[in-house]
C-alpha positions in Angstrom: 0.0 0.0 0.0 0.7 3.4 -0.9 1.5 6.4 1.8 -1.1 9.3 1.5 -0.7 13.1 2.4 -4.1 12.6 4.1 -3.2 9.3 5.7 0.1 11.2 7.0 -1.8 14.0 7.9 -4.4 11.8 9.6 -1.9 10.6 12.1 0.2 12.9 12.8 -2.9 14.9 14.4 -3.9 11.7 16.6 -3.7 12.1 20.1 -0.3 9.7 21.6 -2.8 9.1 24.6 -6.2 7.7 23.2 -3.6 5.0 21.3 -1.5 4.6 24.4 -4.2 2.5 26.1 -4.8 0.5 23.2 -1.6 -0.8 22.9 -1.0 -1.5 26.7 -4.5 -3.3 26.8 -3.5 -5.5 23.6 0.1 -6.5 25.3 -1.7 -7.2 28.3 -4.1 -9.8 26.8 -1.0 -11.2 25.3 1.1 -11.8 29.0 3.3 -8.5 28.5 3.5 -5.6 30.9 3.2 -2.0 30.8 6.7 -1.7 31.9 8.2 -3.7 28.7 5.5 -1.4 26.5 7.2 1.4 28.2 11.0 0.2 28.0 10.0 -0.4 23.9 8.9 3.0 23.3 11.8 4.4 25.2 14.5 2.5 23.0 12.7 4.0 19.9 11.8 7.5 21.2 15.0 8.1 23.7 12.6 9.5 26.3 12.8 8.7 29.7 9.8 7.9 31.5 8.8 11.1 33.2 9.2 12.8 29.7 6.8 10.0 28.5 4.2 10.4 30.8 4.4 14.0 30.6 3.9 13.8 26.7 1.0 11.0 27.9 -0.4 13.7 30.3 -0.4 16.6 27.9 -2.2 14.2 25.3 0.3 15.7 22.6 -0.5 14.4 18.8 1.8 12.4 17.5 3.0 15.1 15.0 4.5 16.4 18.5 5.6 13.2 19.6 7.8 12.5 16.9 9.3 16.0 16.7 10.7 15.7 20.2 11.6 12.1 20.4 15.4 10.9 19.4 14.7 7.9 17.2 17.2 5.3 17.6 19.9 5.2 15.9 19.1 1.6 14.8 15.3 2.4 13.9 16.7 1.6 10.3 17.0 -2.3 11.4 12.7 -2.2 12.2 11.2 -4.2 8.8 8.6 -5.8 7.8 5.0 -5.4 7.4 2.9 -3.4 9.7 -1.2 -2.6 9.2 -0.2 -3.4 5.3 2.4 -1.2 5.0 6.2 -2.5 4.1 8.3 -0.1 6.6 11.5 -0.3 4.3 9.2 1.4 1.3 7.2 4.0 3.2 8.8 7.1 1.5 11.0 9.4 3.2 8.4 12.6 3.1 6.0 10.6 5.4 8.9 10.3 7.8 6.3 10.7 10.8 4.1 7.9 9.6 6.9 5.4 8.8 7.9 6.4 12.9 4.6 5.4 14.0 4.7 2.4 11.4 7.8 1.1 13.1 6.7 1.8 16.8 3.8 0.0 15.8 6.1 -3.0 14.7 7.9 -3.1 18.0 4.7 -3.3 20.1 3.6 -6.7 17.2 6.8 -8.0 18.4 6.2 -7.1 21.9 2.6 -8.9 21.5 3.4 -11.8 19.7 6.4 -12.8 22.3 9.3 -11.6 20.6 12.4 -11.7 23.2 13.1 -8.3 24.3 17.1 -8.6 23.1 15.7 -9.4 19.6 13.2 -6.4 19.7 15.8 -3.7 20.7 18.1 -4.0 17.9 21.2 -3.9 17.8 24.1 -3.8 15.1 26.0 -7.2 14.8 29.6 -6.3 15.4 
């Protein structure tokens, strides 16, 4: 599937805390803790977690959320296939919605019992 201005547009004025709940509620059902969803977004984001639950608090969009995260430096090892989207193709003008796209991968992972180690990547030396 093709990226859309609208469909970037579209999430990048979401509020961070309506989906925030969603995800921990679909990790839960799955055996996995709000801490792990926590330590997941931090990898990818470089918050810490008072800056996290401030953004949570403030109910930023995640247009904001992206601008002031620090995405890892190995966010370029996240592929696959996320809501029909291939990550790797998602063009580089909808930066903010490949982001979500591979924040969204990492919680699958997270869901489906992925081994934290495997989940925050790291480059084979």
């Amino acid at each position: 599937m093709k990226v859309t201005t609208e469909k970037n547009e579209k999430v990048a004025n979401m509020v961070f805390a309506s989906i925030y709940p969603l995800y921990l509620n679909r990790l839960e059902k799955n055996g996995r803790t709000k801490e792990e969803l926590d330590q997941v977004i931090k990898w990818f984001t470089g918050f810490d977690q008072d800056t996290l639950q401030a953004l949570i608090d403030e109910k930023v969009t995640f247009g904001t959320f992206f601008q002031k995260a620090k995405i890892h430096p190995n966010s370029h090892m996240i592929k696959g296939v996320v809501c029909g989207y291939r990550i790797e193709e998602i063009e580089e003008e909808f930066k903010l919605y490949k982001q979500c796209r591979q924040m969204e991968k990492l919680i699958d992972e997270l869901a489906r019992g992925r081994k934290m180690e495997k989940i925050l990547r790291k480059d084979k030396k």
